[in-house]
N, C-alpha and C positions, 0 to 999 in steps of 0.2 A: 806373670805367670799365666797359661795357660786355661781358660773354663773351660770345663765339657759340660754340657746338657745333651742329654737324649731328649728328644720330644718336646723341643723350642717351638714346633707349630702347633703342637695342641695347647701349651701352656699359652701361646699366642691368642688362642681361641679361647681360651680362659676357661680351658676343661677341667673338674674338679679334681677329674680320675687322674689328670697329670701330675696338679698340686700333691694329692692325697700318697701319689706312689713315690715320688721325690726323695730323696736321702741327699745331705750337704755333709763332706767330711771337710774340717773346721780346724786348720793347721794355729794357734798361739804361739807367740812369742814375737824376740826380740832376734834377732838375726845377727847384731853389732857384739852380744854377751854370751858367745859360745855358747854352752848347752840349756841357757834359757832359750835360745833357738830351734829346739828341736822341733814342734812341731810345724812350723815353717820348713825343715829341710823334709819333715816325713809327707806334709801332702806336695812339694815338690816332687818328689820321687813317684808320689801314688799319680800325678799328673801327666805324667808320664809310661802309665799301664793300660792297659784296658778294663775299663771298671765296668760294672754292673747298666743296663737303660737306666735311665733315671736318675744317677748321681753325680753329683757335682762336688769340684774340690774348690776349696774356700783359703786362700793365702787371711786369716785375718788381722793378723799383726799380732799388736796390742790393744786396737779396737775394740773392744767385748762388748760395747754398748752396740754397733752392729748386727750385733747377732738377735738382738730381740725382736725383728722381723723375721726373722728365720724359722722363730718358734710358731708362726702363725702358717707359714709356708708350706712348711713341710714336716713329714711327715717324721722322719729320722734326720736325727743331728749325730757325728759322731764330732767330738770335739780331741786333739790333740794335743797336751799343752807340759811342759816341763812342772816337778811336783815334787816338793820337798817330802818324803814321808818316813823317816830315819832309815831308808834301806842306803842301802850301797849301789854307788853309780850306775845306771844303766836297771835300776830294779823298777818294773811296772807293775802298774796300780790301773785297777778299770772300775767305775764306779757312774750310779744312778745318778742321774740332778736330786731324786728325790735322797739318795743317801747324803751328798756331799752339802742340801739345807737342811738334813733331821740329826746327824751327828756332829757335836761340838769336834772332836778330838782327828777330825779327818789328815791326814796327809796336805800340806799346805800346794796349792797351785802360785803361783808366781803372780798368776793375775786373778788371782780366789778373788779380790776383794772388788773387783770390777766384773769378774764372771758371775760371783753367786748375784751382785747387788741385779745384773739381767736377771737371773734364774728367779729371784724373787719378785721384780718388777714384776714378769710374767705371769708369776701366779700369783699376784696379785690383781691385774688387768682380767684375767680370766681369758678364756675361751682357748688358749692353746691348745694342742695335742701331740705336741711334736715328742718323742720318746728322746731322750738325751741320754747319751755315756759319752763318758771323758774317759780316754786314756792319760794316764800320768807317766810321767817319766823321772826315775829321780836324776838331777844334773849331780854332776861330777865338777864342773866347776863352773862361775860365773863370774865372769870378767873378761874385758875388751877383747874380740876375738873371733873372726869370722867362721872357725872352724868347729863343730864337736870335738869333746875328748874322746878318746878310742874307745871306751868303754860305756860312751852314750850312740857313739855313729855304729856300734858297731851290733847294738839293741833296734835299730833302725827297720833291719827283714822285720823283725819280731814284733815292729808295731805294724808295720805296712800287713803280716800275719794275721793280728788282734784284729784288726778296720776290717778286713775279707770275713775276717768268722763274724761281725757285728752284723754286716751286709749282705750273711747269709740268711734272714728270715726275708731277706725283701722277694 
């Protein structure tokens, strides 16, 4: 997959104001289990647009332990990740880091259990400031399969939609 950074020589130079402006959108999932893939197929696509100076798109797999540098980095995270929450395929959910540690009864993420365990590392270490939303996605199905189901690819504009209006305060 493709990085884009705006402004690789100032962050080279180790300027704060580069760090501080920074937005990383943050694609989960598994690619091989259809529409637990989706946020892997959404920051493909956004990889392929013209995005905002500043922001970089993140393939992160299943990794989410990765991601806890990120939180020091920069300044906005938007995270994309497939999300059990009893809606019906293709139905999104957007939601705080602070909402998804303060309420038991959330919408499940697929990698909740390696996501929040960062989100908590984090605030526990201190000193982050990085603002986080997750887009959630509910899957339609899961099992061996390279492709979304129609009803998850076809919600696809509609996150790439949510990421632009997140990325509009920067």
């Amino acid at each position: 997959m493709e990085r884009r950074e705006v402004g690789e020589e100032e962050k080279a130079r180790g300027s704060p104001r580069a760090m501080r402006n920074r937005a990383v959108i943050v694609g989960i999932g598994n690619l091989i289990l259809k529409d637990e893939g989706v946020g892997i197929h959404v920051v493909r696509e956004l990889a392929k647009r013209e995005l905002p100076p500043g922001v970089k798109v993140i393939d992160g797999g299943t990794a989410t332990i990765d991601l806890l540098p990120l939180m020091y980095e920069t300044k906005r995270i938007i995270v994309i990740d497939a999300m059990k929450g009893r809606g019906q395929p293709g139905a999104l959910y957007r939601y705080r880091a602070e909402d998804l540690l303060d309420t038991p009864d959330m919408p499940f993420s697929l990698h909740q259990m390696g996501f929040l365990n960062v989100l908590r590392l984090a605030r526990q270490l201190g000193g982050h400031r990085a603002y986080l939303t997750v887009i959630g996605v509910e899957p339609g199905e899961i099992s061996f399969g390279m492709e979304l189901t129609p009803e998850v690819k076809n919600v696809v504009p509609k996150v790439i939609e949510a990421v632009f209006e997140e990325l509009g305060g920067l």
